[in-house]
Rosetta silent file (secondary structure, phi, psi, omega in degrees, C-alpha in Angstrom):
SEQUENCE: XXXXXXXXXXXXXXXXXXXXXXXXXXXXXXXXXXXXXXXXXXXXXXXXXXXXXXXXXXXXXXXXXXXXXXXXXXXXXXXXXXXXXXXXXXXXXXXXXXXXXXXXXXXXXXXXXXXXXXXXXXXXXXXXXXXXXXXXXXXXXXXXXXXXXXXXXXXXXXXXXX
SCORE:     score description
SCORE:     0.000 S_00000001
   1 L     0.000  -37.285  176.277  125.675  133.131   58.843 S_00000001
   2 H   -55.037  -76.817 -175.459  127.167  133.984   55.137 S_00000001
   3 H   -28.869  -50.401  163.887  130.003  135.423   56.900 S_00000001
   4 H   -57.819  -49.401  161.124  130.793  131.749   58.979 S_00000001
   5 H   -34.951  -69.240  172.187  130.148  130.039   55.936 S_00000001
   6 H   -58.310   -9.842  179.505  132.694  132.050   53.863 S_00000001
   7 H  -103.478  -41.175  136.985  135.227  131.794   56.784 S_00000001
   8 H   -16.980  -79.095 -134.737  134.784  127.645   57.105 S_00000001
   9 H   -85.625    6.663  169.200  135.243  127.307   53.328 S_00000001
  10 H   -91.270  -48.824  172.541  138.285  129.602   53.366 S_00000001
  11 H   -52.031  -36.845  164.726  140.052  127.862   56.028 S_00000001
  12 H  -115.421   37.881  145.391  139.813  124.887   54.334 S_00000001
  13 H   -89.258   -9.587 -178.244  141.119  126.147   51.226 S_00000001
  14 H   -85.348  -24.488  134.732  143.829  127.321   53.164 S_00000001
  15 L   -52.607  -37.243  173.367  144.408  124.113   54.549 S_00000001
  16 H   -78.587  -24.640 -173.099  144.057  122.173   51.585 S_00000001
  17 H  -117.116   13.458  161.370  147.001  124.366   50.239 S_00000001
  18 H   -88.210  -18.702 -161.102  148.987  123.636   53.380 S_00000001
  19 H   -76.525  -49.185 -168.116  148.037  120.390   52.299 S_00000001
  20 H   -86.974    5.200 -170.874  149.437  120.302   48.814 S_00000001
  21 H   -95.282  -24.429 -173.880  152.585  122.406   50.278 S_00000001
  22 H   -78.579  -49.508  174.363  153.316  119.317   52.642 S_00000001
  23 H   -70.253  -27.943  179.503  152.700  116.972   49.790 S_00000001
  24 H   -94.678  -20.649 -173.957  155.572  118.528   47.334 S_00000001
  25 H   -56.397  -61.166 -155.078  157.438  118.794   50.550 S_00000001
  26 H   -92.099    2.006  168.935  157.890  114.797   50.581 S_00000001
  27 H   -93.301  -24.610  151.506  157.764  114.701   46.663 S_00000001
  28 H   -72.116  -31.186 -173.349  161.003  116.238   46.618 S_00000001
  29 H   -61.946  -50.105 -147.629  162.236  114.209   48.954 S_00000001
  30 H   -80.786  -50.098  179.686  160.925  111.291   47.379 S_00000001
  31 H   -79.025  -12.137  177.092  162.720  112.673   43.985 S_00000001
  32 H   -81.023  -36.342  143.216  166.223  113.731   45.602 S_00000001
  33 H     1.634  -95.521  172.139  165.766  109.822   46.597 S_00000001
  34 H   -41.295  -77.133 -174.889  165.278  108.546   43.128 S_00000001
  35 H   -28.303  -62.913 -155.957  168.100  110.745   41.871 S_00000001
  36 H   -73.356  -41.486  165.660  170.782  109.327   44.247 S_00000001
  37 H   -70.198  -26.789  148.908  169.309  105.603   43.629 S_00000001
  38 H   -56.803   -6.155 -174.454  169.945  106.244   40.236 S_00000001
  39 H  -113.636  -33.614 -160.738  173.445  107.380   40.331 S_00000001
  40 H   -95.615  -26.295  171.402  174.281  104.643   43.044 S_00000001
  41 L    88.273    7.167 -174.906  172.949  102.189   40.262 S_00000001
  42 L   -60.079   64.391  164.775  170.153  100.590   43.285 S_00000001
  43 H     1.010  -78.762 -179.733  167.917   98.526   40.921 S_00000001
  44 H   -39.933  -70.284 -166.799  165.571   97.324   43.468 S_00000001
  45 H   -53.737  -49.915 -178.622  165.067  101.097   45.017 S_00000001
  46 H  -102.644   23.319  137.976  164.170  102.739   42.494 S_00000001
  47 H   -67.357  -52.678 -172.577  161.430  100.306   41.532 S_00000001
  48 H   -57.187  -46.438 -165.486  160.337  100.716   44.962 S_00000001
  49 H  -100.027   35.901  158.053  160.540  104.872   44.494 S_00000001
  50 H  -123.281  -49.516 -174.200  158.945  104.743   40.947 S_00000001
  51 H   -45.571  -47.783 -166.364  155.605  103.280   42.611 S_00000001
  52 H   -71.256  -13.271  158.864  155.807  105.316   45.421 S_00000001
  53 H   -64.528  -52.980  154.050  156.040  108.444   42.923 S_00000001
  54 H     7.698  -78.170  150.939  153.427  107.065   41.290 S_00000001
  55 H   -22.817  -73.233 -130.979  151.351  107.399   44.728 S_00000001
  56 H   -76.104  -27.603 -162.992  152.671  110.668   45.370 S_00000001
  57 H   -60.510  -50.618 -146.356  151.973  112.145   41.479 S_00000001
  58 H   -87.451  -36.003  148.497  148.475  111.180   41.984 S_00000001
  59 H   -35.462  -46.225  166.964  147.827  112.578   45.097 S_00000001
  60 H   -76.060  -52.198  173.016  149.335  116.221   44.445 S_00000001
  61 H   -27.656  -68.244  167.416  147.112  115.880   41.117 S_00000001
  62 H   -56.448  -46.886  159.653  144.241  115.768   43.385 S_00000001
  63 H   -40.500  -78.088 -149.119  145.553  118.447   45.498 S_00000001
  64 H   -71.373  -37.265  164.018  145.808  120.533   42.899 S_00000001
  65 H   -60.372  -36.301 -169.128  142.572  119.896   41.390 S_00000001
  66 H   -89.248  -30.849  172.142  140.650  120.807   44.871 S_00000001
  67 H   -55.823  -93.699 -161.020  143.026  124.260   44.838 S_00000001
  68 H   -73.856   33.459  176.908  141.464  125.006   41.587 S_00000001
  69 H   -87.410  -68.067 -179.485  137.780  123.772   42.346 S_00000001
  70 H   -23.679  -53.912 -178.770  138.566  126.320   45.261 S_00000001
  71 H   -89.086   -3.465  168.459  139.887  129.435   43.273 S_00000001
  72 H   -92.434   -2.255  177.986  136.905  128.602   40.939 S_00000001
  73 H   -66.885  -49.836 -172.440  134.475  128.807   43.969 S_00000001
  74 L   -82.780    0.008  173.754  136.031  132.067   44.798 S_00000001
  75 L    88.033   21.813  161.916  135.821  133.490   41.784 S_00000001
  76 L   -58.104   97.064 -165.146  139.693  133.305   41.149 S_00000001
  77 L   -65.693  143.428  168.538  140.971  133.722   37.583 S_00000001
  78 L   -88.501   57.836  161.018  143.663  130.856   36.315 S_00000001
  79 L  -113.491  144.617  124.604  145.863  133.793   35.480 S_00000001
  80 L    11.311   81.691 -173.837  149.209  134.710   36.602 S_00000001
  81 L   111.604  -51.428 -169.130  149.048  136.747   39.631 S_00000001
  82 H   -56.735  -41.413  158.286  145.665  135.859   40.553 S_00000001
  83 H   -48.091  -40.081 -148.821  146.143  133.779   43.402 S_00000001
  84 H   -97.463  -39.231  173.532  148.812  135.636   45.077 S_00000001
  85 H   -56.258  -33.483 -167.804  145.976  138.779   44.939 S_00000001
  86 H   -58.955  -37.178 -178.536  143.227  137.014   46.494 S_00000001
  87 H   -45.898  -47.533 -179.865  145.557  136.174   48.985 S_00000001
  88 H   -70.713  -29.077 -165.509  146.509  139.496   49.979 S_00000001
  89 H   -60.458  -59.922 -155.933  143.067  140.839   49.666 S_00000001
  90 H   -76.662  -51.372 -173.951  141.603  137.575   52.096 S_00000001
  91 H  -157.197   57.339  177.538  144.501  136.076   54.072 S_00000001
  92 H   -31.997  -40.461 -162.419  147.992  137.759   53.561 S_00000001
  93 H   -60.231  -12.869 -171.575  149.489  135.795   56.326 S_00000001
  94 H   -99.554  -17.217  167.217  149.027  132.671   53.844 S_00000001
  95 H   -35.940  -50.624 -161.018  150.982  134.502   50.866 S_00000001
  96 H   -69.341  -34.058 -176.665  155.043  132.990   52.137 S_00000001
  97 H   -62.362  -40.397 -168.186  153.092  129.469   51.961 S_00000001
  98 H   -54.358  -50.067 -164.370  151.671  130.023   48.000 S_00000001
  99 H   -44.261  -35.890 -148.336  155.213  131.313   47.378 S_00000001
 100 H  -102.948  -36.485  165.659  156.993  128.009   48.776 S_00000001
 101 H   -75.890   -1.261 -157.810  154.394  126.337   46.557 S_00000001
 102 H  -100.160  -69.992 -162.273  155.045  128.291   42.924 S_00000001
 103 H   -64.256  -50.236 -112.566  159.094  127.286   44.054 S_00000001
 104 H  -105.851  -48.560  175.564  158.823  124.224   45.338 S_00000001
 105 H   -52.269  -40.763 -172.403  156.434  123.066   42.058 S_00000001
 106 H   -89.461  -20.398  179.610  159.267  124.384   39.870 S_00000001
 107 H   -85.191  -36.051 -173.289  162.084  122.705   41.590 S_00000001
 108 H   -53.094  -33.709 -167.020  160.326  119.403   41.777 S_00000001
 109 H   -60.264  -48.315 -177.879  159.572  119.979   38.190 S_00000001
 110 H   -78.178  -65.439 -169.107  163.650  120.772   37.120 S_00000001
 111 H   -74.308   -0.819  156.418  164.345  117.361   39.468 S_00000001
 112 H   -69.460  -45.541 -178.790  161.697  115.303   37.643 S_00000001
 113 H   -90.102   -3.786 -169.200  163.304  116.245   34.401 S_00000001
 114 H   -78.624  -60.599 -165.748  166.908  115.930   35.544 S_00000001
 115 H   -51.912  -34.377  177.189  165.978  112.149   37.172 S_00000001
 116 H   -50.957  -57.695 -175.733  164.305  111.406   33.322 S_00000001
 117 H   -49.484  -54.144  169.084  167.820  112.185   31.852 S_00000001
 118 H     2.362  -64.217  165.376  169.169  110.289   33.971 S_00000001
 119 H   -93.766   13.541  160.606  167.256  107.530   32.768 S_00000001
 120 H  -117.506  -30.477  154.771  167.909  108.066   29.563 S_00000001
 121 H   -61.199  -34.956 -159.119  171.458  107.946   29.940 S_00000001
 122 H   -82.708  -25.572 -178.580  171.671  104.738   32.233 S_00000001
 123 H   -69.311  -23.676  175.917  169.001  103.220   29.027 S_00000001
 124 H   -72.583  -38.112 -173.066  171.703  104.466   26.335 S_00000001
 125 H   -95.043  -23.798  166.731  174.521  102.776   27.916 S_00000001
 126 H   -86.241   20.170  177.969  172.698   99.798   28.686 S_00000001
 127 H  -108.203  -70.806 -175.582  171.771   99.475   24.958 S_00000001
 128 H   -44.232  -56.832 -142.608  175.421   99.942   24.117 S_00000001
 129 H   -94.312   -5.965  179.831  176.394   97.373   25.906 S_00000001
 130 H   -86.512   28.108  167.568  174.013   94.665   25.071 S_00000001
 131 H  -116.382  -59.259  171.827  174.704   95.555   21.612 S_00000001
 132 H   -45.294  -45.762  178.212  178.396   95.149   21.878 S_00000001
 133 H   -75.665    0.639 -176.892  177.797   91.843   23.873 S_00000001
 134 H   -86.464  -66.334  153.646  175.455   90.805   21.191 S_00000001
 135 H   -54.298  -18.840 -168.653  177.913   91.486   18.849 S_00000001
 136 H  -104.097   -1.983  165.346  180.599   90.295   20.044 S_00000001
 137 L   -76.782   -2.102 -177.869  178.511   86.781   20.859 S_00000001
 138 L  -145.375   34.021  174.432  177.765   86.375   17.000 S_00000001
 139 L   -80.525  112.900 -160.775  181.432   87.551   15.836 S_00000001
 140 L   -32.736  -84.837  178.907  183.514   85.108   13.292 S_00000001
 141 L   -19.098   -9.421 -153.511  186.241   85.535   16.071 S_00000001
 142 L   -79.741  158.144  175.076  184.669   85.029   18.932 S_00000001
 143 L   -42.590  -65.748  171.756  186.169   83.368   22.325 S_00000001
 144 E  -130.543  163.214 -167.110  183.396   81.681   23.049 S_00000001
 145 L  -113.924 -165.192 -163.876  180.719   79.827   21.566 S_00000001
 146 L   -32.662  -60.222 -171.575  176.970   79.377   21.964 S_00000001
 147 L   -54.791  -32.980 -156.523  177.322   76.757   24.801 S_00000001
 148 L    96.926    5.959  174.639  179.840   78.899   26.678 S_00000001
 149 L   -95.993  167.176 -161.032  182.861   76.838   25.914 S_00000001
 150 E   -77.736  147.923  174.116  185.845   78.429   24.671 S_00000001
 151 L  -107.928   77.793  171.137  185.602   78.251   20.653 S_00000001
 152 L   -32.431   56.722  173.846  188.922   77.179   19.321 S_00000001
 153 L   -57.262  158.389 -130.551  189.642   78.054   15.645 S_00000001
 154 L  -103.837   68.024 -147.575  191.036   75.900   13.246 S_00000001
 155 L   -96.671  -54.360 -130.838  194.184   78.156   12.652 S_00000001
 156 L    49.228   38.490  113.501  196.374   74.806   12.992 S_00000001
 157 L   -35.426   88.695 -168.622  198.066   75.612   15.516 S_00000001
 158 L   -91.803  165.693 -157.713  198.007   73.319   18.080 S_00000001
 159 L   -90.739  142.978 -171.236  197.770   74.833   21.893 S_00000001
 160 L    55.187   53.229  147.221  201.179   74.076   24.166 S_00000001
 161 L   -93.015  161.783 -168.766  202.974   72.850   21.252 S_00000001
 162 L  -105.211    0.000    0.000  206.164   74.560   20.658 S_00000001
């Protein structure tokens, strides 16, 4: 009966970490997304794709928490390496999935921080420019004035005179 037990709660750690491999599947996705509505300048979209990351963060969070409820069930050290033994010892055939999660965790990781810069660039330039248009709305010189009418200084010059 130990034996069924221990075979049950292995399958569905092994499942649960098909689970979280499926979930960074569509979290890249979700961030190769973002990335392109950010370069494309889509406002709207990537409102829409910062909730649904949102979603998606907190979900793999929970993944990842029941993975290491799991390896703490099994007696699985939070070391380096530890995972990938039990695996071989228990259920080699599930090692190419851990792997595709270790990469897949690190690329999402590199395209999380890429998509930040991103956003830190498009927030830099939109700060220049409402600082330039700021300035140049409260400039002796300027074109136009508060109202939006052209501001006409008193050079004395008058306009179409010859």
């Amino acid at each position: 009966m130990v034996n069924d037990t221990s075979a049950a709660t292995t399958a569905e750690f092994i499942s649960q970490m098909h689970a979280e491999r499926t979930a960074l599947h569509a979290f890249i996705r979700l961030l190769e997304s973002e990335q392109q509505a950010l370069l494309n300048e889509q406002t709207e979209q990537i409102q829409a794709l910062a909730d649904n990351k949102t979603k998606m963060v907190q979900e793999l969070i929970s993944l990842v928490n029941a993975r290491m409820n799991g390896m703490l069930i099994r007696g699985i050290k939070f070391e380096p390496g530890s995972m990938q033994t039990w695996l071989q010892t228990h259920t080699a055939i599930n090692l190419p999935t851990w792997h595709e999660i270790q990469q897949m965790a690190t690329h999402a990781q590199h395209m999380n921080r890429t998509n930040g810069e991103l956003i830190q660039v498009k927030m830099r330039h939109n700060q220049q420019t409402l600082t330039m248009l700021h300035n140049a709305t409260h400039s002796v010189n300027s074109l136009y004035g508060p109202d939006g009418q052209p501001s006409l200084s008193a050079s004395g010059r008058i306009l179409n005179s010859v």
